[in-house]
N, C-alpha and C positions, 0 to 999 in steps of 0.2 A: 504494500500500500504506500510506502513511503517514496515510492517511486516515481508516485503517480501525483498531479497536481487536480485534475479535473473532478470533482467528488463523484461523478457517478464511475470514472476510469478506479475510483481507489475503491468503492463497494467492490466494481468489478474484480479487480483485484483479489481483495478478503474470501470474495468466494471462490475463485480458481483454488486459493492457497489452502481453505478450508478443504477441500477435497483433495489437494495432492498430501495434506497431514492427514487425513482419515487411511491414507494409504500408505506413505510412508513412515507414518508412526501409529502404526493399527492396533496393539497393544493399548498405547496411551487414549488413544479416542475411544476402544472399550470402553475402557477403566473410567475414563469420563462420561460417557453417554448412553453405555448399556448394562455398565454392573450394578445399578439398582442402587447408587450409592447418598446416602441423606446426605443433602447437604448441611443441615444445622449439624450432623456429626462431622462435618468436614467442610469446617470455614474457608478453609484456602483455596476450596475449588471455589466454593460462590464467588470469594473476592476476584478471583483470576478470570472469572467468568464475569462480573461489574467491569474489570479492566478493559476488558474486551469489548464491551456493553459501549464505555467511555469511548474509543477507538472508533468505533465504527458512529456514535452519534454526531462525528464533527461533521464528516461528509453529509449525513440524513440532516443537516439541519439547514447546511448550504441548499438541500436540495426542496426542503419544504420549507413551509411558512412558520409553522409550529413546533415545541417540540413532541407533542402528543403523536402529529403525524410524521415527522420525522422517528422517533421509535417505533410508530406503527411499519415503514420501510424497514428499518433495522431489521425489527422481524422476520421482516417479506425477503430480508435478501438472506438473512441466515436459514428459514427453515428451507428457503431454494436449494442452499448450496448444501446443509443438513440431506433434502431430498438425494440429492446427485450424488453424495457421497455413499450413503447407504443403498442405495441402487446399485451402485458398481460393486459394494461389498458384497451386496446380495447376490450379485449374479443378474439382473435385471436385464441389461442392454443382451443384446443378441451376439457375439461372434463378429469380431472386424469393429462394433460398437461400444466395445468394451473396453478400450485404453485408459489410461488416465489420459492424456492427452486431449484423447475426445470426451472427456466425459468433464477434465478441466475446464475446456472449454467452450462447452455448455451450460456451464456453472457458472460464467467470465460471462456470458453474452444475457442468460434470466436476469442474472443481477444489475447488467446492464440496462434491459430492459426496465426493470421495475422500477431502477432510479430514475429514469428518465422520460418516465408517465407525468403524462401534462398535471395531474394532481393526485396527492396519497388515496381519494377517493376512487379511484381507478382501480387499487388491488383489495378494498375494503369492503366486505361483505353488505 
């Protein structure tokens, strides 16, 4: 992300990367997101996960008006890239569609897109 200057290029970003760690540190993203772990039993994950929360709200606020709707994107582009990553772990994509590569950047282009919805009302129910 820090690479990137344009706030929807730096969501973009977060979510490619969020899926190349679901892969190249598969262990760690368990242990994070499917070992069933309380967070009040384990502050360090929530705070690391508020960190992350922080990170991603600068771009969501460039991008909206509010910060309501700007966290309402935050979401929309994490459970994206959340999706993308858990698909390829699953097994989801078909054969040839199954890279990280392609599945990176697919993850790079959703989040793209959602940042860049003329308003947060666009992805909200």
């Amino acid at each position: 992300m820090a690479g990137e200057q344009d706030p929807a290029a730096r969501l973009a970003a977060f979510a490619a990367a969020y899926v190349r760690f679901a892969v190249t540190d598969r262990a760690l993203f368990e242990v994070t997101f499917r070992a069933g772990l309380d967070k009040a039993d384990h502050p360090g994950l929530d705070d690391a996960g508020q960190d992350v929360l922080v990170i991603l709200q600068d771009p969501a606020r460039r991008l909206r008006p509010d910060d309501s709707s700007a966290l309402e994107l935050v979401y929309a582009v994490a459970a994206s890239a959340h999706g993308f990553a858990m698909f390829l772990l699953e097994g989801v994509f078909p054969d040839g569609d199954d890279t990280l590569d392609r599945v990176e950047a697919r993850a790079r282009r959703s989040a793209a897109s959602l940042a860049e919805a003329e308003a947060a009302a666009d992805f909200l129910p």
